[in-house]
N, C-alpha and C positions, 0 to 999 in steps of 0.2 A: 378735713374738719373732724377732732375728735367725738365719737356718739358717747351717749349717756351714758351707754354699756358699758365701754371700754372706759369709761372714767372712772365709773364703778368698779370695776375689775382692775385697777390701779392698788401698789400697797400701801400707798400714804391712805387713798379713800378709806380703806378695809383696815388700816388700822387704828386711823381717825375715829372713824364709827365704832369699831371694838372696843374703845378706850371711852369714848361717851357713853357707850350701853352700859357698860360694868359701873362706871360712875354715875348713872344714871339708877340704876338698879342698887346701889350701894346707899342713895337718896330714899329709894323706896324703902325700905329694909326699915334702916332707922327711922324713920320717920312711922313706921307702922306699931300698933302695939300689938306684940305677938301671940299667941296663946297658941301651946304645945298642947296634942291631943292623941294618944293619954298623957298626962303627965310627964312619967317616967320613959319619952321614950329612949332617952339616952341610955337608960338600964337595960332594955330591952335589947339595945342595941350591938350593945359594947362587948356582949359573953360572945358576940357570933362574930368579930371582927378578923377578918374586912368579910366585908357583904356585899352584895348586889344593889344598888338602890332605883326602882322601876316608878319610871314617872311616864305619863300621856305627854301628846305632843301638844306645843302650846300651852300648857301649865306645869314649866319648869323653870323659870326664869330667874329664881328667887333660891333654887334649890343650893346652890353655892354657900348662901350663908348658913345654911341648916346642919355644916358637917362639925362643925365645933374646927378639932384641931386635927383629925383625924384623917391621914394621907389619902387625896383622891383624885380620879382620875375622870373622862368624861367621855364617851362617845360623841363624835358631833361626824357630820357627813362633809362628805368630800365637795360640795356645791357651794357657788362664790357666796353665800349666804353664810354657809358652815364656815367661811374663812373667819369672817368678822364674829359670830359665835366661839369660836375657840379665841381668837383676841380677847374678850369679855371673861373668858372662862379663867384663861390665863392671867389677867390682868387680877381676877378674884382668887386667886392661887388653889384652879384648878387643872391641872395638864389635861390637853386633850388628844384623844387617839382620835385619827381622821379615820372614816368609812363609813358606812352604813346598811343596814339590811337590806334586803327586798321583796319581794312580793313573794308569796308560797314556800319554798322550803332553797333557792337561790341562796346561797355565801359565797361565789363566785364573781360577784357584780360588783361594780360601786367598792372594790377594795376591799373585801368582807373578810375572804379568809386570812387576809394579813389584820385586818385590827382585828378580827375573832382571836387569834395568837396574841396580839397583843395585851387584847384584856384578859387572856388566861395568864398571861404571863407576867401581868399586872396585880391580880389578885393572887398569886405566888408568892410575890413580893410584900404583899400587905398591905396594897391599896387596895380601899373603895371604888368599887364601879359604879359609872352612875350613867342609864342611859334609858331615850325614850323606849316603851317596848311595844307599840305597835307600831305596825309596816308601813311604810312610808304610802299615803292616800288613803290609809283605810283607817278611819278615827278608831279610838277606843277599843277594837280588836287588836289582843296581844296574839305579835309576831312568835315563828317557834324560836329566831334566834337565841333569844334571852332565857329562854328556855333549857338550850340545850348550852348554853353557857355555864347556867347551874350545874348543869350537869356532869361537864366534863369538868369544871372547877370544884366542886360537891362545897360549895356558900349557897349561903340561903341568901333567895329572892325578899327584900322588903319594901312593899310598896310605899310609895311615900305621893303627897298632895300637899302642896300651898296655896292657897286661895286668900285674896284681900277684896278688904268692901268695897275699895273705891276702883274700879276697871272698866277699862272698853274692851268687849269681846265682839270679834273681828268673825266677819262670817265667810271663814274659810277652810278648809277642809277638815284641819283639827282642831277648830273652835280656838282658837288660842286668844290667852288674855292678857292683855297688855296693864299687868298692875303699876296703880299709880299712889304718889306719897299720901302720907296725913289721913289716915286709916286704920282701920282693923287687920293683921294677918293670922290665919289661922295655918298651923303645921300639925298634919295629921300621919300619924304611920298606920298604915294597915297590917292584915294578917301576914305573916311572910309565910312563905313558900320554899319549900328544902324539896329538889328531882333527886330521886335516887339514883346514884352509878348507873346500877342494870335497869334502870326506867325501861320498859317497850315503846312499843308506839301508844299502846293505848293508855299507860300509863302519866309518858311525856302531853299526852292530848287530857286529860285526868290535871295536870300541875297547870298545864295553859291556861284551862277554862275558871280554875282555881283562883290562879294568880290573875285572870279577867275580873271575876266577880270581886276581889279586894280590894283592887283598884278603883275598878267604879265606885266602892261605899266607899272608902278615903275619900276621894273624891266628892263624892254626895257631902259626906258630913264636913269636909273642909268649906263648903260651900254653906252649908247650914249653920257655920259656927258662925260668918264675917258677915253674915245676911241676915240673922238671927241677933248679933251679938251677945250670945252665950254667953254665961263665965267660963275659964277654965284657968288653966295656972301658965301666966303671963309671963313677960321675958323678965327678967331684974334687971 
């Protein structure tokens, strides 16, 4: 008798569900009214291309339609979950590099050093990065990978947040929220973040803690835009 697992872990199952999320998510989108915070962040964005784009885990979901037209690429991890995530990604026309980070200073795990080469070798090219930056169980602490990503790539870090009024948030390790149509979204970019080449340790530990703190106020205030209903300047 086949288990639940292994049905799961089937490519029809995994690409069934990739294909519903993306069209599921593509519902949400439209149906939301968006409001860009600042305004300009296109401008802001467009002199530093391609760039880094650092989202938390659990609220990225939406991040697909935020690139305009703009080549991009996605970290998603190598676990039967990341399979139907990059389905989704792809289905949104965004490619995804498989791997993911891991705990403490690890790029040997989970396929690290090969998609670490890949997204250098990706923002060489001219695509946008776009991937969660803290460690896999550890909420809202950024990992040094992205970090040192900057790094070796010399693109700036820009934190980015999506947040909608209407959501169930899931009480699970990284808080993730499940946004739903017929609502308010708010898209916030925070401060971005440029490691210098010759960064030290205390330096790269200096851009970490940085790129932490900008993220969480994205965050904050993308949450206080769709919970508040602010005005700000909405999608046309």
């Amino acid at each position: 008798m086949l288990s639940f697992k292994r049905i799961g872990e089937s490519r029809w199952v995994q690409t069934a569900a990739g294909l519903a999320a993306a069209e599921y998510l593509r519902l949400v989108w439209k149906t939301n009214r968006v409001i860009f915070d600042p305004p300009d962040i296109y401008d802001r964005i467009e002199p530093e291309l391609p760039v880094i784009l650092a989202m938390w885990h659990g609220q990225h979901f939406l991040v697909p339609f935020v690139r305009r037209n703009y080549p991009g690429k996605v970290l998603v991890s190598r676990h039967r979950d990341g399979e139907i995530n990059a389905i989704a990604a792809e289905r949104l026309g965004v490619e995804a590099i498989r791997g993911s980070g891991d705990h403490g200073r690890r790029f040997d795990r989970k396929g690290g050093v090969s998609a670490f080469m890949q997204m250098i070798s990706a923002l060489e090219q001219g695509y946008t990065m776009a991937l969660t930056a803290d460690v896999p169980k550890v909420s809202r602490v950024v990992g040094r990978g992205i970090i040192m990503l900057a790094k070796q790539s010399g693109r700036s870090i820009f934190p980015g947040a999506v947040a909608t009024s209407r959501r169930i948030e899931l009480k699970n390790w990284d808080r993730s929220a499940i946004n739903l149509p017929f609502g308010r979204a708010a898209v916030v970019l925070g401060e971005s973040v440029r490691v210098p080449k010759d960064a030290d340790e205390t330096m790269l530990e200096t851009c970490r803690l940085r790129l932490q703190e900008s993220m969480n106020a994205a965050t904050t205030r993308a949450y206080a835009l769709v919970d508040r209903g602010q005005a700000g300047s909405s999608r046309g």
